[in-house]
MMTF fields as JSON, N, C-alpha, C and O atoms, coordinates in Angstrom:
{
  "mmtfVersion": "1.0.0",
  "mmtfProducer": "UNKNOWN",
  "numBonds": 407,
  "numAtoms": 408,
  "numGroups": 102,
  "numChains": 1,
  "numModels": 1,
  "chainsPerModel": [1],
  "groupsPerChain": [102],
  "chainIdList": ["A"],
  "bondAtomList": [4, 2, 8, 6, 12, 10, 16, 14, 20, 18, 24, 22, 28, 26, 32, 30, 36, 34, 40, 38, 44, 42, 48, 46, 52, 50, 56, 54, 60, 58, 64, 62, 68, 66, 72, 70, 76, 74, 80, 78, 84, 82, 88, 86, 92, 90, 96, 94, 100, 98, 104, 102, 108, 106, 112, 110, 116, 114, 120, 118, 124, 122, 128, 126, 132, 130, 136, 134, 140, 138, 144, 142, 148, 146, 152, 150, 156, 154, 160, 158, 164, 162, 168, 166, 172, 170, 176, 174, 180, 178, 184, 182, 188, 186, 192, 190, 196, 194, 200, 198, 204, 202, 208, 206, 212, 210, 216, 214, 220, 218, 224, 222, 228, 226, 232, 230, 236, 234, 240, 238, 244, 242, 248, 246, 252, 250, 256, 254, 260, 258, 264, 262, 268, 266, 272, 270, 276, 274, 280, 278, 284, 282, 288, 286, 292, 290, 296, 294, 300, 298, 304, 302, 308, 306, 312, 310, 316, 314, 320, 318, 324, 322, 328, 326, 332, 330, 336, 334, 340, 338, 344, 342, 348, 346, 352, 350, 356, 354, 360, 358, 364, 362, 368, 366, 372, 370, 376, 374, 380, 378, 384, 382, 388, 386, 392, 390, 396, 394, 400, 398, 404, 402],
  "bondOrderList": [1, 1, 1, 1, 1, 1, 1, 1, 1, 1, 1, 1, 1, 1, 1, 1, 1, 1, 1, 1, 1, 1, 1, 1, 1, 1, 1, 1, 1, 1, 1, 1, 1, 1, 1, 1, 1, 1, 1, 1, 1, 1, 1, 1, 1, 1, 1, 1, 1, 1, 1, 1, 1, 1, 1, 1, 1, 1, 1, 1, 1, 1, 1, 1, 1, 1, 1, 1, 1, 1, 1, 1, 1, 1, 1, 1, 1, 1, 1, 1, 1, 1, 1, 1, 1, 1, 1, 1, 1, 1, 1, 1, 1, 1, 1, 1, 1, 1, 1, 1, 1],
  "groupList": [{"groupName": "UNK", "atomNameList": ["N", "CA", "C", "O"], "elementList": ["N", "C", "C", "O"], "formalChargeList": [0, 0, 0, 0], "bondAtomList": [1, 0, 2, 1, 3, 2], "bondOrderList": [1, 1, 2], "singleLetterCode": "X", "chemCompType": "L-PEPTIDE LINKING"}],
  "groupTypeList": [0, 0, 0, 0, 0, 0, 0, 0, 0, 0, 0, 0, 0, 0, 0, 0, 0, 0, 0, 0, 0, 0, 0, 0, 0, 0, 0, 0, 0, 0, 0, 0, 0, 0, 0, 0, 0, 0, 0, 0, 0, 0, 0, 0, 0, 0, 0, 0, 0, 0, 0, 0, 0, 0, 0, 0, 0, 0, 0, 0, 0, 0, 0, 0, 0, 0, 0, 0, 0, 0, 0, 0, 0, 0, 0, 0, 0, 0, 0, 0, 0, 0, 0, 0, 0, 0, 0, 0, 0, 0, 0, 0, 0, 0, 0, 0, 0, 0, 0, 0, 0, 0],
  "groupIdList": [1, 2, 3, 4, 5, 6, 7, 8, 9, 10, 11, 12, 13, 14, 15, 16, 17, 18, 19, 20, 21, 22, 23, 24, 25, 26, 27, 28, 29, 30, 31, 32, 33, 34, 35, 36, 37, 38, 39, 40, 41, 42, 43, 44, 45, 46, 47, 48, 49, 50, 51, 52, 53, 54, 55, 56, 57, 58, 59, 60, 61, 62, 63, 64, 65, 66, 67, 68, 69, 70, 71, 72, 73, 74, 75, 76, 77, 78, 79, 80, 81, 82, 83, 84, 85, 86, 87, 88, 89, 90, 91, 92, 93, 94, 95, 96, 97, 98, 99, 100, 101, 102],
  "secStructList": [7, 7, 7, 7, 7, 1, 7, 7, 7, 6, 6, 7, 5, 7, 7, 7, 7, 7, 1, 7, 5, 1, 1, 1, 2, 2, 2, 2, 2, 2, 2, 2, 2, 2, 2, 2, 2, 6, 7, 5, 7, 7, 3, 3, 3, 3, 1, 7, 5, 7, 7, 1, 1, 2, 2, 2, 2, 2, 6, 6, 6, 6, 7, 3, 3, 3, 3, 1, 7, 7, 1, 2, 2, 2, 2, 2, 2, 2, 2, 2, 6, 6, 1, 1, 7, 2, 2, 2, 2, 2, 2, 2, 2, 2, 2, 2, 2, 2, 2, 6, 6, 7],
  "xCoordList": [7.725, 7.577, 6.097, 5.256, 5.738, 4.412, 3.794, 4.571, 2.317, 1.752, 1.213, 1.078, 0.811, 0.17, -1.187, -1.38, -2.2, -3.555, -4.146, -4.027, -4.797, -5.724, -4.977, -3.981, -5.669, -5.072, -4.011, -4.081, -2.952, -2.087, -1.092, -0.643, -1.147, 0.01, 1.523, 1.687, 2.492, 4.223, 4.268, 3.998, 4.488, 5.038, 3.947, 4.239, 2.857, 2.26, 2.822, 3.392, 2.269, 2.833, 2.03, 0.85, 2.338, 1.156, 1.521, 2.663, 0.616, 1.055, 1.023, -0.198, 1.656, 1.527, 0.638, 0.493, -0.459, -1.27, -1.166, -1.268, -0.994, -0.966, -1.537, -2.008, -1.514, -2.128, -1.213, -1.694, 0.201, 1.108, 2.741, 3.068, 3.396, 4.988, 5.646, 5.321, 7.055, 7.996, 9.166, 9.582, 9.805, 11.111, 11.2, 12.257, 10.203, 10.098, 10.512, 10.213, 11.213, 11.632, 10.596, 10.911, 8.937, 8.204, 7.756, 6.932, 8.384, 7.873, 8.394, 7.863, 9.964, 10.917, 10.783, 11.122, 10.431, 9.769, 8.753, 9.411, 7.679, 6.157, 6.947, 6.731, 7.885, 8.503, 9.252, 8.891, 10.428, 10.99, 10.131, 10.411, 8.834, 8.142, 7.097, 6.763, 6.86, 6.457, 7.717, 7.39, 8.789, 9.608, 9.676, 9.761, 9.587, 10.004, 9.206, 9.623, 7.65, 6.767, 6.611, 5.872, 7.401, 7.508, 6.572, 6.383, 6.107, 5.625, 6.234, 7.459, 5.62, 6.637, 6.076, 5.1, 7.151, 6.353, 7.159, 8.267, 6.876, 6.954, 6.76, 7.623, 5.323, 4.707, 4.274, 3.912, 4.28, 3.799, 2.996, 3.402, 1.45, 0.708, 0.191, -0.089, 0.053, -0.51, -1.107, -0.851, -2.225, -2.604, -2.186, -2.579, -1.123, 0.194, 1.623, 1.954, 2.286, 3.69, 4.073, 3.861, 4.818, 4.756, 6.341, 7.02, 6.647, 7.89, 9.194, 9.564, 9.583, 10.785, 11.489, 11.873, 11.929, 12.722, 12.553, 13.445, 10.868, 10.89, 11.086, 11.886, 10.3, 9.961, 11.356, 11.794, 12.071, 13.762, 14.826, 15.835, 14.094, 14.7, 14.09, 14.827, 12.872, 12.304, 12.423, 12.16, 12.826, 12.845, 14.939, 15.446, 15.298, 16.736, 17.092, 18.159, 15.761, 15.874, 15.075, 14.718, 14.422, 13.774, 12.353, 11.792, 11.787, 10.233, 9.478, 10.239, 8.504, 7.664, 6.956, 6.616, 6.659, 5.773, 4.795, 5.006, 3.592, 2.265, 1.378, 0.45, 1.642, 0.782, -0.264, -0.017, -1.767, -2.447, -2.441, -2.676, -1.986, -1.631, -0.135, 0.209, 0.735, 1.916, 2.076, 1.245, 2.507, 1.561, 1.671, 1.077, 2.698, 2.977, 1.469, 0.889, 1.168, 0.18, -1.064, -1.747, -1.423, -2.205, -2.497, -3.615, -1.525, -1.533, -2.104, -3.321, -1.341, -1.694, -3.472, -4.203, -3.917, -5.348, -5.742, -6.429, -5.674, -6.183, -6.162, -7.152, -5.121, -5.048, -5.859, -6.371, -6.053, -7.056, -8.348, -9.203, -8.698, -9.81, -10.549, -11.734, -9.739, -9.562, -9.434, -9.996, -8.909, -8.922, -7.898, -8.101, -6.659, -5.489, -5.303, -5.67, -4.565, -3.726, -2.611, -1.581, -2.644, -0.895, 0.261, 1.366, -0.29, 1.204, 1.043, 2.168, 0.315, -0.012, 0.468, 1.358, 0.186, 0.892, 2.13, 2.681, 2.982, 4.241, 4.783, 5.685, 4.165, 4.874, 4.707, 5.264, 4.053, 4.03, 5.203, 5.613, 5.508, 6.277, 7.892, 8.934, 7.74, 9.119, 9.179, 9.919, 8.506, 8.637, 9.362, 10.564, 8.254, 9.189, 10.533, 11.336, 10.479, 11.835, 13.137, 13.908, 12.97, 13.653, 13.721, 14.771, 12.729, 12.47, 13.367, 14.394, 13.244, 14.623, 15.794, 16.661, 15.956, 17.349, 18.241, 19.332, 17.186, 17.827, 18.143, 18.509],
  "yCoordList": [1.62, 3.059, 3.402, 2.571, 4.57, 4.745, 5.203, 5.498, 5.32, 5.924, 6.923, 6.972, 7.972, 9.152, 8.743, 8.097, 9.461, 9.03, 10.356, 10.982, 10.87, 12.641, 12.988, 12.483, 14.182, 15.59, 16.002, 15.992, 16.385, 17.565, 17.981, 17.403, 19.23, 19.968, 19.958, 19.92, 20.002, 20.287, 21.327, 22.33, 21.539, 22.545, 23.06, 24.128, 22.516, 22.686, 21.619, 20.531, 22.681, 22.135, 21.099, 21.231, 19.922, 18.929, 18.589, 18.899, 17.904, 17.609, 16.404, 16.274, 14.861, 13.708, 13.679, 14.804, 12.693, 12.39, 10.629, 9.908, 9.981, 8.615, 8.725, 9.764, 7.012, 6.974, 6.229, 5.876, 6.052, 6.779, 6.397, 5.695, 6.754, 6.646, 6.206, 6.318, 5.473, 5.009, 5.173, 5.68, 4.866, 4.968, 6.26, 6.866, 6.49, 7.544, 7.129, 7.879, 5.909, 5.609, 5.501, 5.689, 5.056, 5.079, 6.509, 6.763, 7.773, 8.716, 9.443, 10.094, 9.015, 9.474, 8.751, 9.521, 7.686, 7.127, 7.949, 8.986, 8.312, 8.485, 10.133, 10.658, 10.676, 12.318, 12.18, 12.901, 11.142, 10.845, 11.278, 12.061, 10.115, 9.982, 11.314, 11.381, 12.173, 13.153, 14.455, 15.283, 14.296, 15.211, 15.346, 16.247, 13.782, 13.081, 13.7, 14.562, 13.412, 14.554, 16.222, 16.929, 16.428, 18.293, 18.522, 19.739, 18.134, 18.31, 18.917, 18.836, 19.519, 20.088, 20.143, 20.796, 19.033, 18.112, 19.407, 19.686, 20.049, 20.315, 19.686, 19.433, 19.263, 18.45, 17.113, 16.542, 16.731, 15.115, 15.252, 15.804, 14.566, 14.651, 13.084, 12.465, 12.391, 11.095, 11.419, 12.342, 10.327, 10.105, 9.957, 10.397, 9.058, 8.323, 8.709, 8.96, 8.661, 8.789, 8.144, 8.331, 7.143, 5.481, 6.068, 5.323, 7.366, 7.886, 6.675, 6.071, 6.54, 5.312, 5.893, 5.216, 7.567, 8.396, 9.063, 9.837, 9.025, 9.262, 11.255, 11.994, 11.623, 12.874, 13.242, 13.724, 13.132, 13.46, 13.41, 14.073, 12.317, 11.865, 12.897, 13.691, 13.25, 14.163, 15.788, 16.668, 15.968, 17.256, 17.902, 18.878, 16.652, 16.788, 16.862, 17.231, 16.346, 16.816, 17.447, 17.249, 18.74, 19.931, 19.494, 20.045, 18.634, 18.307, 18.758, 19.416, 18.66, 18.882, 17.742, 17.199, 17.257, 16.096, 16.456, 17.082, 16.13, 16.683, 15.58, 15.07, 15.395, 13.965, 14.443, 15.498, 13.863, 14.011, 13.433, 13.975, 11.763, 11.565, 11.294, 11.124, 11.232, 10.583, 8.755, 8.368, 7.956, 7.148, 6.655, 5.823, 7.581, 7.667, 8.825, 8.736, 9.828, 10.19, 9.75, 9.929, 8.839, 7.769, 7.098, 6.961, 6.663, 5.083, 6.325, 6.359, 7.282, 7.908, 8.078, 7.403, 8.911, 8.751, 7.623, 7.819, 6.48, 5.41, 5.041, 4.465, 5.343, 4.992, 5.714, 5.029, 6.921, 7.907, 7.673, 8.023, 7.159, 6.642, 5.286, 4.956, 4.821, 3.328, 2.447, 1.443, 2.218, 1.476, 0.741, -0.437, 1.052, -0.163, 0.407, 1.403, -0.693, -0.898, -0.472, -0.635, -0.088, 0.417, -0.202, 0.282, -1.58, -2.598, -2.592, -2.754, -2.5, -1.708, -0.998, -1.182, 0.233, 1.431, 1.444, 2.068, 0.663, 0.518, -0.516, -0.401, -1.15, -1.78, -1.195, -1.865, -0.024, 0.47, 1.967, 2.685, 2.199, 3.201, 2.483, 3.055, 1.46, 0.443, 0.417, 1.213, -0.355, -0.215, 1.081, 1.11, 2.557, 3.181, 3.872, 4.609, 3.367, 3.663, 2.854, 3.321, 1.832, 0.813, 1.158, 1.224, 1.312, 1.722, 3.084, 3.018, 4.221, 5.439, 5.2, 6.064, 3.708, 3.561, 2.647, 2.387, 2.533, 1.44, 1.84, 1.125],
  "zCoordList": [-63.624, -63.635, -63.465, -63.807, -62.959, -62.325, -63.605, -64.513, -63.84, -65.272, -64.571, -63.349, -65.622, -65.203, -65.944, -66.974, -64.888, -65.705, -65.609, -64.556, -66.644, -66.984, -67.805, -68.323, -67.951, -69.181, -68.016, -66.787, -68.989, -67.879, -69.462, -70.451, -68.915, -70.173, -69.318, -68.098, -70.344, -69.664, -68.926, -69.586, -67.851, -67.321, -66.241, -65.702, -65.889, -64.808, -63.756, -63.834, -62.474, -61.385, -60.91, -61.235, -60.121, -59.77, -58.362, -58.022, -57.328, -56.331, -56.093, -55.998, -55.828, -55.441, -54.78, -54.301, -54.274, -53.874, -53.478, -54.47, -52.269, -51.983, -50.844, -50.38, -50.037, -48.95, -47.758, -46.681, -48.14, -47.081, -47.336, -48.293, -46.697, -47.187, -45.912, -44.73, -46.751, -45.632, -45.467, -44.426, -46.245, -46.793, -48.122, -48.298, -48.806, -49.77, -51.265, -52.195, -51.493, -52.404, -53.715, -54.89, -53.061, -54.374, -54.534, -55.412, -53.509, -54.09, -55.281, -56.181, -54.89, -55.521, -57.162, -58.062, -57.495, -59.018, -58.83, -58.909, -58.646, -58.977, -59.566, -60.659, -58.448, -58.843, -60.244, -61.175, -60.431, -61.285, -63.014, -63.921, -62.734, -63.578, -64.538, -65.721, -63.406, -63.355, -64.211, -65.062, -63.774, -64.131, -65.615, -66.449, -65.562, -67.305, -67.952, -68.726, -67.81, -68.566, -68.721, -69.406, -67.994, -68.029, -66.479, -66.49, -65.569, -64.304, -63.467, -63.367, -62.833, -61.692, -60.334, -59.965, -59.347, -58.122, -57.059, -57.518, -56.029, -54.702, -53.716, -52.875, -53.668, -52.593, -52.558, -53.587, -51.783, -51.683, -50.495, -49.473, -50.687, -49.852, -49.689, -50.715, -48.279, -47.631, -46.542, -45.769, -46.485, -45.277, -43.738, -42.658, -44.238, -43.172, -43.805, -44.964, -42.688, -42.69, -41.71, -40.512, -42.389, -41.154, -40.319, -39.612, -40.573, -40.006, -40.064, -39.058, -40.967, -41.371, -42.237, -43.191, -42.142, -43.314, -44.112, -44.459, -44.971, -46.133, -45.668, -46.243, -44.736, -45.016, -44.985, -46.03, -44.107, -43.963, -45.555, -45.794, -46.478, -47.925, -48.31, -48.896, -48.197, -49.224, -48.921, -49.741, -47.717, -47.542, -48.366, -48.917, -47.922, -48.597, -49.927, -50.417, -50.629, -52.021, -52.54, -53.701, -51.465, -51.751, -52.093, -53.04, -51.46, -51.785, -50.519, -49.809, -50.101, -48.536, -48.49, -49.541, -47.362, -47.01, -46.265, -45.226, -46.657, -45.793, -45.313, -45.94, -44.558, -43.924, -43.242, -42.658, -43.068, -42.161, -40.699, -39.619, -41.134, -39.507, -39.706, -40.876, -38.836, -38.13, -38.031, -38.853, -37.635, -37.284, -35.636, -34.949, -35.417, -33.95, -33.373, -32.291, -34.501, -33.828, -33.558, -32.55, -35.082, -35.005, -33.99, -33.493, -33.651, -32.542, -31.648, -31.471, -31.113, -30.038, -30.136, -29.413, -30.969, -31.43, -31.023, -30.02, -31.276, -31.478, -29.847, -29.396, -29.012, -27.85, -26.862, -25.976, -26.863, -26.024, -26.376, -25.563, -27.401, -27.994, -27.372, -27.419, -26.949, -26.166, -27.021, -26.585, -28.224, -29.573, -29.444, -29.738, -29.044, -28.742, -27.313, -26.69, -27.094, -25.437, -25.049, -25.703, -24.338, -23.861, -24.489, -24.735, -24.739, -25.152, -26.598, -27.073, -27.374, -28.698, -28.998, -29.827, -28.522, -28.333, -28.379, -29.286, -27.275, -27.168, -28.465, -29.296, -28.297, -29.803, -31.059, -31.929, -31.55, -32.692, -32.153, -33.065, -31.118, -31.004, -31.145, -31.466, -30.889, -30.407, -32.678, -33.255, -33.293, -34.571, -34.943, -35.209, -34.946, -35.439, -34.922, -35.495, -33.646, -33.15, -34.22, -35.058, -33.839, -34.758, -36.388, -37.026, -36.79, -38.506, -38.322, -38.997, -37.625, -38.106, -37.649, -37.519, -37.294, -36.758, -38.287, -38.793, -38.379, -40.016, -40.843, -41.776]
}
């Protein structure tokens, strides 16, 4: 089970904070955990969203997901940038193709 670390009183609202999600399942403990104390989660905010479900899990049980990158947008970034290769590229798009098919 996740620990909470700071002051926080029951019944304020808080927002998750990580550095990225996949499946959503550890968001759903870190929310769990939070509830238990009197918290109250809306949002979940990451860096990445490796797009493999979670935002789709989390929007279905009334949470929001706020990612800064994608990681399809990432790669894309990363590719106009000249940082990976076309076949890079294609293989991290081929992943999450595969990852929302599972």
């Amino acid at each position: 089970m996740a620990k909470i670390e700071g002051q926080y009183n029951s019944g304020e609202r808080v927002v998750v904070l990580d550095d990225l999600t996949t499946t959503g399942s550890s968001k759903f403990e870190i929310i769990e955990t939070l509830t238990q104390e009197g918290l109250h989660v809306e949002d979940i905010v990451v860096l990445i969203d490796r797009e493999s479900g979670a935002n789709e899990k989390l929007i279905n049980a009334g949470f929001r997901l706020h990612a800064v990158f994608t990681l399809s947008n990432l790669v894309a970034l990363l590719h106009a940038q000249g940082l990976v290769t076309v076949e890079q590229r294609q293989a991290v798009e081929q992943f999450i193709h595969q990852s929302k098919a599972e």
